[in-house]
Structures are given as structure tokens and as C-alpha cells.
N, CA, C and O atoms as CSV, one atom per row, in Angstrom:
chain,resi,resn,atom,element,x,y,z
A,1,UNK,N,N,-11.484,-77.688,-29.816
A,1,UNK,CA,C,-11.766,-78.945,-30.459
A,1,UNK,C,C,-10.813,-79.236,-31.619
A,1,UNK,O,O,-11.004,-80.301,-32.207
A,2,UNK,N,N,-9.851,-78.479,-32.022
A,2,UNK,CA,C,-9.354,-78.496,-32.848
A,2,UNK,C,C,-7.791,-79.705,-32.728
A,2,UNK,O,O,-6.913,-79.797,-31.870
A,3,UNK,N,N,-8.001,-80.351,-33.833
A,3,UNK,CA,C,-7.116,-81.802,-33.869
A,3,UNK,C,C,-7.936,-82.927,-33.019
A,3,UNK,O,O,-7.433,-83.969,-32.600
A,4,UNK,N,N,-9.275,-82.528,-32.844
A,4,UNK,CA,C,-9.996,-84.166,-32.292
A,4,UNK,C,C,-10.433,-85.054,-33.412
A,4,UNK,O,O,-11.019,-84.566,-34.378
A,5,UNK,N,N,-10.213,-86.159,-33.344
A,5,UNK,CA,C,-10.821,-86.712,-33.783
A,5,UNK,C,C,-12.481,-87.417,-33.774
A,5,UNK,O,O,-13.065,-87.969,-32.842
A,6,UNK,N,N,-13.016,-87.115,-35.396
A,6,UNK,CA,C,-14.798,-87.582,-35.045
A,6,UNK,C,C,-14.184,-88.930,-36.260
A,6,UNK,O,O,-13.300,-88.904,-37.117
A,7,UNK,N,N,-14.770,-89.591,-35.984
A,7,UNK,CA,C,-15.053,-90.956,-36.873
A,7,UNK,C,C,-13.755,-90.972,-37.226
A,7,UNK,O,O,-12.825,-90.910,-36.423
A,8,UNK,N,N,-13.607,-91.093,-38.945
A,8,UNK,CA,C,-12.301,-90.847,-39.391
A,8,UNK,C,C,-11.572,-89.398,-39.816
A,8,UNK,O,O,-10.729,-89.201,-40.691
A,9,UNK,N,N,-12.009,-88.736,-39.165
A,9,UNK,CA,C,-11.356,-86.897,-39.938
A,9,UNK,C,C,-11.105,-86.688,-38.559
A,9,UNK,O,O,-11.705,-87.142,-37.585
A,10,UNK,N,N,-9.876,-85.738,-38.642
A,10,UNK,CA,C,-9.704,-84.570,-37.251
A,10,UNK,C,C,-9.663,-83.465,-37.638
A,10,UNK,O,O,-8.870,-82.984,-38.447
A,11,UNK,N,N,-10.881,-82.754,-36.861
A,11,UNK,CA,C,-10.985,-81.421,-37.088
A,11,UNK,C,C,-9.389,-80.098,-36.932
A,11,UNK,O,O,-8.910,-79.595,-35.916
A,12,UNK,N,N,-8.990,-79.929,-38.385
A,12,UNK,CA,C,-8.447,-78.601,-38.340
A,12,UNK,C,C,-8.978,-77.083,-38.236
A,12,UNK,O,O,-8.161,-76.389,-37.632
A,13,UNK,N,N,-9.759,-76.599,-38.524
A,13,UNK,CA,C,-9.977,-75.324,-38.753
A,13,UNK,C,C,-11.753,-74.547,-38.297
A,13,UNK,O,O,-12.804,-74.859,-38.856
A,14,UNK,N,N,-11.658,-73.899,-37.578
A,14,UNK,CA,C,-13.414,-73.846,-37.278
A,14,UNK,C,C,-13.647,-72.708,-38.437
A,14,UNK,O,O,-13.043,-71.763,-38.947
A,15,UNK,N,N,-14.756,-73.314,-38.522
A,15,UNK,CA,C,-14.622,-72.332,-40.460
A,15,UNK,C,C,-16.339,-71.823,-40.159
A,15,UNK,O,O,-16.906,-71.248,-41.088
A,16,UNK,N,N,-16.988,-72.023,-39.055
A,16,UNK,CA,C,-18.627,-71.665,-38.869
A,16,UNK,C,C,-18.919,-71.617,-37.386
A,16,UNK,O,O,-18.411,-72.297,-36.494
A,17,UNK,N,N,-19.824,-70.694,-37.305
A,17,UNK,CA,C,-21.204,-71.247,-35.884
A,17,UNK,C,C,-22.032,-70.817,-36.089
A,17,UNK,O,O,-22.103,-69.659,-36.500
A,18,UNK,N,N,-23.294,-71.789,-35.830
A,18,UNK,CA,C,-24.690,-71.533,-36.396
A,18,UNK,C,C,-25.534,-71.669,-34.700
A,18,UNK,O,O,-25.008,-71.634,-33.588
A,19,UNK,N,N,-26.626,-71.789,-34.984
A,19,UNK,CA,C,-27.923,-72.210,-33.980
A,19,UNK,C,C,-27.294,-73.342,-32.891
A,19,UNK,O,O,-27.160,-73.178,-31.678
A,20,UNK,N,N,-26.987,-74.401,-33.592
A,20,UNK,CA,C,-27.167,-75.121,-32.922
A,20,UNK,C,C,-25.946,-76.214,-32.893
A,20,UNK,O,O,-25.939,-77.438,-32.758
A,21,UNK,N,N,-24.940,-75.259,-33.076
A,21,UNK,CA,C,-23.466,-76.231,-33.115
A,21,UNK,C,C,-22.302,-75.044,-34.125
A,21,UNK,O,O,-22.486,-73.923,-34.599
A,22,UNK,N,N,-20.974,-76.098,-34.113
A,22,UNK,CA,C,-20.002,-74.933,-34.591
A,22,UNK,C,C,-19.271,-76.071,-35.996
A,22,UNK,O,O,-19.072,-77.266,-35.779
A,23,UNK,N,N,-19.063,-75.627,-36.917
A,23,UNK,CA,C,-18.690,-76.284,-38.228
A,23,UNK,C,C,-16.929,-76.206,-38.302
A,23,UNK,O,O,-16.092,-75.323,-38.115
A,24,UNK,N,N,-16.915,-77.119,-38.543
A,24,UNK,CA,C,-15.091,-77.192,-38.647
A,24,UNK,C,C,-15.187,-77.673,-39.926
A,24,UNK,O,O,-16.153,-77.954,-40.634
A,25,UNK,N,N,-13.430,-77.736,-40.165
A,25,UNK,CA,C,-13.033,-78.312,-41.689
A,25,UNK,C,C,-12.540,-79.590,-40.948
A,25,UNK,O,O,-11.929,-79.443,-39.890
A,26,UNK,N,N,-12.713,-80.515,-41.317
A,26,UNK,CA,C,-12.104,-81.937,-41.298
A,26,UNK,C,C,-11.324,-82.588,-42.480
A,26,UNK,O,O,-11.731,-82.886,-43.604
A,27,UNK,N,N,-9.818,-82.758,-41.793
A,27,UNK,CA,C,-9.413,-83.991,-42.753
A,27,UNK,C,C,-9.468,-85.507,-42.575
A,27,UNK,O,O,-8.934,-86.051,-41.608
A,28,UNK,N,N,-10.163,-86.222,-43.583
A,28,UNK,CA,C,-9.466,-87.936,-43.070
A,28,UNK,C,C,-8.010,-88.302,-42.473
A,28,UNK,O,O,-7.088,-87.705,-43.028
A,29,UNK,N,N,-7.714,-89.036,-41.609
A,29,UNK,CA,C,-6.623,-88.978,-40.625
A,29,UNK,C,C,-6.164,-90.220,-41.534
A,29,UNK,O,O,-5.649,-91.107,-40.854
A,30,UNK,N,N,-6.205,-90.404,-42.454
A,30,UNK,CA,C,-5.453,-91.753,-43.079
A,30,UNK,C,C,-5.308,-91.367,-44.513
A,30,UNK,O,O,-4.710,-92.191,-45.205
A,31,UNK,N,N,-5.822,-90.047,-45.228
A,31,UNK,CA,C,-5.740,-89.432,-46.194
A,31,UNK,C,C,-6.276,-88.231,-46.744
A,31,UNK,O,O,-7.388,-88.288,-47.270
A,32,UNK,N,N,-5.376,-86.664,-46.683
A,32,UNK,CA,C,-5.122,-85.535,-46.681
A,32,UNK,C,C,-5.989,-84.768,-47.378
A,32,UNK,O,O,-6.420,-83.684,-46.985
A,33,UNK,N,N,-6.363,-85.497,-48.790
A,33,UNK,CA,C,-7.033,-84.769,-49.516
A,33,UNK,C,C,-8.344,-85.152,-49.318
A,33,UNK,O,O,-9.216,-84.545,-49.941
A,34,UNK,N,N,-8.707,-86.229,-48.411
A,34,UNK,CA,C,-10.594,-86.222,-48.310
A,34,UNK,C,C,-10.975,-85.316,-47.145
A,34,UNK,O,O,-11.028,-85.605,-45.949
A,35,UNK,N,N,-11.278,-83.938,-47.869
A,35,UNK,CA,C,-11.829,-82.894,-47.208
A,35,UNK,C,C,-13.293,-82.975,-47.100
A,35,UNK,O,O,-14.116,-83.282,-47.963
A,36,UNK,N,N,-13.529,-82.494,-45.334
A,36,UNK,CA,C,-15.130,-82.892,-45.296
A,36,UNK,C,C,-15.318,-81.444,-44.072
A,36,UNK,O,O,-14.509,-81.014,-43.250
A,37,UNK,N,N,-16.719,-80.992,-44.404
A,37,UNK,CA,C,-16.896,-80.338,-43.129
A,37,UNK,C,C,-17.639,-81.132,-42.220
A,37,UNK,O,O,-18.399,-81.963,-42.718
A,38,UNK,N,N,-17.556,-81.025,-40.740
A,38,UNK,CA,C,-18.320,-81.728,-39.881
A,38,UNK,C,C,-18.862,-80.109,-38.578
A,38,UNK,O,O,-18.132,-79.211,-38.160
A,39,UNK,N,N,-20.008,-80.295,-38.370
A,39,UNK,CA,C,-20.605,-80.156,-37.752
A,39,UNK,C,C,-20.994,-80.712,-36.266
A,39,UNK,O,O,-21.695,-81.719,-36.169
A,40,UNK,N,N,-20.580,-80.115,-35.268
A,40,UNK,CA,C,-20.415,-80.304,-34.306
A,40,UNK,C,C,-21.720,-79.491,-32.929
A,40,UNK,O,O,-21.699,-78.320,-32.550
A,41,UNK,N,N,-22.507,-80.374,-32.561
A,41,UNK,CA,C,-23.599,-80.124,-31.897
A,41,UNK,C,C,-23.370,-79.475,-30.305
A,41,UNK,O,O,-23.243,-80.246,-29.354
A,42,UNK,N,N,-23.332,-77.918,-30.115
A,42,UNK,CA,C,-23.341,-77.760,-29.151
A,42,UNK,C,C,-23.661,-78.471,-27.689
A,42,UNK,O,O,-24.812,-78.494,-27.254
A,43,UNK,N,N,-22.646,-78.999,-27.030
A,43,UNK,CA,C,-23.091,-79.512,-25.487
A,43,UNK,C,C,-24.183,-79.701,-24.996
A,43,UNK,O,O,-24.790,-80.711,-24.637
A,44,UNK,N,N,-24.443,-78.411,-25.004
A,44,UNK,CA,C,-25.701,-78.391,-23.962
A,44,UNK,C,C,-27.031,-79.445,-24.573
A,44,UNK,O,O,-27.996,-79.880,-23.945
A,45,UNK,N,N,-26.681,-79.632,-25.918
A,45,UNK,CA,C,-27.700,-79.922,-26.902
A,45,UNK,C,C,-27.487,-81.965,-26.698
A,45,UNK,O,O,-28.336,-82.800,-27.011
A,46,UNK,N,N,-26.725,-82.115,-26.368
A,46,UNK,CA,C,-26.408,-83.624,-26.871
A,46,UNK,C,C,-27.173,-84.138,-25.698
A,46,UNK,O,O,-26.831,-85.319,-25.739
A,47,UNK,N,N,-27.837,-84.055,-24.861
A,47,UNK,CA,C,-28.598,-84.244,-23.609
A,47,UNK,C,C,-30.119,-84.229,-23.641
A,47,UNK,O,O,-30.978,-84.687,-22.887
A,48,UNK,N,N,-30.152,-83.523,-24.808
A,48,UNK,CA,C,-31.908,-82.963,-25.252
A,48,UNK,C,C,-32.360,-83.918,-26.161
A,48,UNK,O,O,-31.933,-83.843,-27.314
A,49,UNK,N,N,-33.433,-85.129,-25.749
A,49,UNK,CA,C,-33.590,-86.026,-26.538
A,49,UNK,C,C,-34.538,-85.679,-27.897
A,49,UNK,O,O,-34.276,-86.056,-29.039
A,50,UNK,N,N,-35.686,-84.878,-27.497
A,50,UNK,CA,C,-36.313,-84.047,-28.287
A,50,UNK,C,C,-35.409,-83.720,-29.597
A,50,UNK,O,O,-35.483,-84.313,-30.673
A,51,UNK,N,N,-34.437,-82.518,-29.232
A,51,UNK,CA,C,-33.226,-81.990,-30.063
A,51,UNK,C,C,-32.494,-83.134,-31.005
A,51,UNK,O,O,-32.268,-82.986,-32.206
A,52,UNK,N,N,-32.107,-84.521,-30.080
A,52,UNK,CA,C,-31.519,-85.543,-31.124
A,52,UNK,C,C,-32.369,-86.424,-32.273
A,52,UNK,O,O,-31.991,-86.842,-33.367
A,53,UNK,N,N,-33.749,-86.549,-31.551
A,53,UNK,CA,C,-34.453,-87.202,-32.231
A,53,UNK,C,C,-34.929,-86.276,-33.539
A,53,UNK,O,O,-35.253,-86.828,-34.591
A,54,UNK,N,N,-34.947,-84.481,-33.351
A,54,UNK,CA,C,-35.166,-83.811,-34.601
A,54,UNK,C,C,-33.517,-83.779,-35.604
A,54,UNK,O,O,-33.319,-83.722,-36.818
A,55,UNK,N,N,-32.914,-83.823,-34.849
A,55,UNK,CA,C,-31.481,-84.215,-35.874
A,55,UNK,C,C,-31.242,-85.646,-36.546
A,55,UNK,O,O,-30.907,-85.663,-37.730
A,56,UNK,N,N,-31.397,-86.853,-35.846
A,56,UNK,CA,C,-31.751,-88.230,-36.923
A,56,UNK,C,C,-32.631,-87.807,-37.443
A,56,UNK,O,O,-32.511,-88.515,-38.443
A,57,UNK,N,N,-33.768,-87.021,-37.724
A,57,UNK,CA,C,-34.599,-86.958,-38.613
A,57,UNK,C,C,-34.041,-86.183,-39.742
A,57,UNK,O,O,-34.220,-86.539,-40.907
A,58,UNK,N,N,-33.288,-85.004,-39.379
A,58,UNK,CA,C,-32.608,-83.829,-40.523
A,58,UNK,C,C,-31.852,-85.012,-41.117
A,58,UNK,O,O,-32.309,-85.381,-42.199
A,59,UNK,N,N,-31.116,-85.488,-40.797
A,59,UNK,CA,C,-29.704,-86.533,-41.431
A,59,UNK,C,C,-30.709,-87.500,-41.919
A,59,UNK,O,O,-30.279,-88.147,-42.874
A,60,UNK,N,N,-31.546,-87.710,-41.672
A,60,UNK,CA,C,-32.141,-88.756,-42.612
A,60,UNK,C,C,-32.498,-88.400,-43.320
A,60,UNK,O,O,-32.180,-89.019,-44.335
A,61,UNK,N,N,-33.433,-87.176,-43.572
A,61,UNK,CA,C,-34.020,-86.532,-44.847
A,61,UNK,C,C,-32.640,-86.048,-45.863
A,61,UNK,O,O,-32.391,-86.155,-47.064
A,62,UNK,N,N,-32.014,-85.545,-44.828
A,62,UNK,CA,C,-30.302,-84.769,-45.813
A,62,UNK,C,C,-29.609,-86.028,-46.311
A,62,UNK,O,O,-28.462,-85.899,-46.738
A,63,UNK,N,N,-30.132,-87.141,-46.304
A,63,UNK,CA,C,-29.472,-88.627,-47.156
A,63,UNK,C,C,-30.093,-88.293,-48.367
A,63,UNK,O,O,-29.494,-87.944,-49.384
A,64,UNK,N,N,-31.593,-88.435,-48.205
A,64,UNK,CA,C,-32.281,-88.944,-49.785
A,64,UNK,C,C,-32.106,-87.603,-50.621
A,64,UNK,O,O,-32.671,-87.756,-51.703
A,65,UNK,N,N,-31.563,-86.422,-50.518
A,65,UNK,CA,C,-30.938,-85.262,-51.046
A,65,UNK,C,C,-30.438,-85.267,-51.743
A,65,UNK,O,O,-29.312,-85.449,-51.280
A,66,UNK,N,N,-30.300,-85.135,-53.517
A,66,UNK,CA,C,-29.085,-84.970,-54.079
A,66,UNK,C,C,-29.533,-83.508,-55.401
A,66,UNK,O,O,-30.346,-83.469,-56.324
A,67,UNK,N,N,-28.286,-82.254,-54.728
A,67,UNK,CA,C,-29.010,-80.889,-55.613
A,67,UNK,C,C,-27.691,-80.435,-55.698
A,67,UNK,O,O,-26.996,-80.466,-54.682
A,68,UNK,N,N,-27.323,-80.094,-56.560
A,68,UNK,CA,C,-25.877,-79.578,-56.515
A,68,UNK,C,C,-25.936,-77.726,-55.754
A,68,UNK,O,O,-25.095,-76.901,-56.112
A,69,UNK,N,N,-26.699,-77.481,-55.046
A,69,UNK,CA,C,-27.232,-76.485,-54.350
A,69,UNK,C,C,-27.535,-76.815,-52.677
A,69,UNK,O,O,-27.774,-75.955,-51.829
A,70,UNK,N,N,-27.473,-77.966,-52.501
A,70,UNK,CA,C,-27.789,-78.631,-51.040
A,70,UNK,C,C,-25.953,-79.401,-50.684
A,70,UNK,O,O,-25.412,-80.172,-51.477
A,71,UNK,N,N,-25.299,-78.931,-49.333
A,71,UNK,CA,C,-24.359,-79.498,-49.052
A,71,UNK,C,C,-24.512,-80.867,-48.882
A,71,UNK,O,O,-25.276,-80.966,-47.921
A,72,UNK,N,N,-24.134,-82.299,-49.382
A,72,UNK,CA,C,-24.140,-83.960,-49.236
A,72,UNK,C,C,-24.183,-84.038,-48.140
A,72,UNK,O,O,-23.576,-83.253,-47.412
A,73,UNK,N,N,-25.041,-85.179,-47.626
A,73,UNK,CA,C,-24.730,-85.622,-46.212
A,73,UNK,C,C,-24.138,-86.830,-46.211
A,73,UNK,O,O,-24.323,-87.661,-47.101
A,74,UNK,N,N,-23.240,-87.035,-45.009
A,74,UNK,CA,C,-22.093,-88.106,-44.989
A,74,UNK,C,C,-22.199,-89.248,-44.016
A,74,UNK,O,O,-22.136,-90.468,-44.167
A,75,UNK,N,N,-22.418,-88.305,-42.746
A,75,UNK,CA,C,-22.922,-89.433,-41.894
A,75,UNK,C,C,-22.840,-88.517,-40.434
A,75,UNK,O,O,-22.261,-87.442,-40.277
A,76,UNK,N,N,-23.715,-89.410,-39.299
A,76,UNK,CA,C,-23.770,-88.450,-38.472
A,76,UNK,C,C,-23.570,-89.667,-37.238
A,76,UNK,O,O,-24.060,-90.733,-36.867
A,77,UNK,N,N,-22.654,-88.841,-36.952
A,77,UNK,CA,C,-21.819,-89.557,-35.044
A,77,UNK,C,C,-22.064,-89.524,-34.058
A,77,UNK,O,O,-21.987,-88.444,-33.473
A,78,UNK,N,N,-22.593,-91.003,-33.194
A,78,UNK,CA,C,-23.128,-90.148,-31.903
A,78,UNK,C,C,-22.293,-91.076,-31.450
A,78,UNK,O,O,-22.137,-92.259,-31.755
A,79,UNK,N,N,-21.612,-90.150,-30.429
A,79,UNK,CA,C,-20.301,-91.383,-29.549
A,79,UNK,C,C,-20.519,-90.487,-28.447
A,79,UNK,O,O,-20.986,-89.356,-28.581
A,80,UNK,N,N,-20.080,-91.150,-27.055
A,80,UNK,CA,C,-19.948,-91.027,-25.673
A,80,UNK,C,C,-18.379,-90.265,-25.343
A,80,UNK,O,O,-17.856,-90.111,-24.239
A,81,UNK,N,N,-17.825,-89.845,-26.756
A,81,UNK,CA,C,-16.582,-89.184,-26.200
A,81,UNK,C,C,-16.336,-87.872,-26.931
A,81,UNK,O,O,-15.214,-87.391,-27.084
A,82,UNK,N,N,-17.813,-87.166,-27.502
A,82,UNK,CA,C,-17.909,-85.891,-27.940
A,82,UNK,C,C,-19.363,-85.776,-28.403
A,82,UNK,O,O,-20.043,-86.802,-28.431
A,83,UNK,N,N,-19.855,-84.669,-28.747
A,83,UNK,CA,C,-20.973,-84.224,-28.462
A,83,UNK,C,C,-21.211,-84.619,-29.943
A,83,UNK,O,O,-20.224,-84.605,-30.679
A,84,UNK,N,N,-22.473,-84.987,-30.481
A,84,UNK,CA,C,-23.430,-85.462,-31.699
A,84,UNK,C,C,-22.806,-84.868,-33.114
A,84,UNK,O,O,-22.923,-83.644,-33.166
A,85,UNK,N,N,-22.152,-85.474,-34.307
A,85,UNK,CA,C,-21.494,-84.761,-35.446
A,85,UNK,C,C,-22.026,-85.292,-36.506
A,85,UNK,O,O,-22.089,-86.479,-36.829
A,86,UNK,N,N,-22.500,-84.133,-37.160
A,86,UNK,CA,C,-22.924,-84.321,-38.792
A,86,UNK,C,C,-21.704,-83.927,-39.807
A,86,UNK,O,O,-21.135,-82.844,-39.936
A,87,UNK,N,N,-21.469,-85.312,-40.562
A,87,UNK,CA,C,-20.257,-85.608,-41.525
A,87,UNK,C,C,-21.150,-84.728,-43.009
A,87,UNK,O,O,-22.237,-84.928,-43.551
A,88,UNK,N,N,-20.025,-83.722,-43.246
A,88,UNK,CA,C,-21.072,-82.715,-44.651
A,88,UNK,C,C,-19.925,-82.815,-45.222
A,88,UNK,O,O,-18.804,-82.913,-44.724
A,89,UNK,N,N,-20.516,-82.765,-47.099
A,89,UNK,CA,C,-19.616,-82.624,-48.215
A,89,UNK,C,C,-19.018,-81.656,-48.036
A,89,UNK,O,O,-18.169,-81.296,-48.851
């Protein structure tokens, strides 16, 4: 996955894998220094409506969030040309 583009960042570097997806470093593709991690929802998972409908719920609760102990939430991508991505500070 590395150099795809999600929204506006293309993933350089896989820097995680958790439960339920694998974390890259993302840069904005129109400017270098807006570093973001994005989160990237395992395959098998983007099919499981159950699974998406408990993730708009995480990204919605991870909006009204602000702890300098909790990673920001940015925004979360659902497009037909890669599997479900949560945009993190």
C-alpha cells in the first residue's frame, strides 16, 4: 500500500498493525510537512456492515475528544477504491 493515495496524504511508511487494520505514516500530497497517521481497515473487514457501522461510531465519538493523551481524529474515508481509513493526528 505504500505510495497510495487516501484522501489527500499518500501513505509512506507502515509504522503499525493492530486488530483490525495496519497504520501507516501519511504525507499530504500537496504539502510535506502535514504529517498524519492513517489507519487502514483490513479487507476482509470493509464488507462487514456490523464492523463499519461500529467504526462510524468510534470516529464519531474520537471527534468530540480533545486530551493531549488521546491521538486527534481527522477524518475517516470510505471510498470504493480502498478499504475504510481513519485520518489520526
Amino acid at each position: 500500500m505504500i505510495n497510495t493515495q487516501i484522501s489527500h496524504y499518500r501513505l509512506h511508511k507502515k509504522i503499525g498493525e493492530g486488530t483490525y487494520g495496519s497504520v501507516y505514516r501519511g504525507v499530504h500530497i500537496h504539502d510535506d510537512e502535514l504529517v498524519v497517521a492513517i489507519k487502514i481497515v483490513h479487507a476482509h473487514l470493509s464488507s462487514d456492515k456490523a464492523f463499519l457501522d461500529g467504526l462510524r461510531k468510534e470516529c464519531r465519538i474520537l471527534s468530540k475528544l480533545l486530551h493531549p493523551n488521546i491521538v486527534g481524529f481527522r477524518d475517516l474515508v470510505i471510498s470504493e477504491d480502498h478499504p475504510p481509513a481513519m485520518i489520526l493526528e
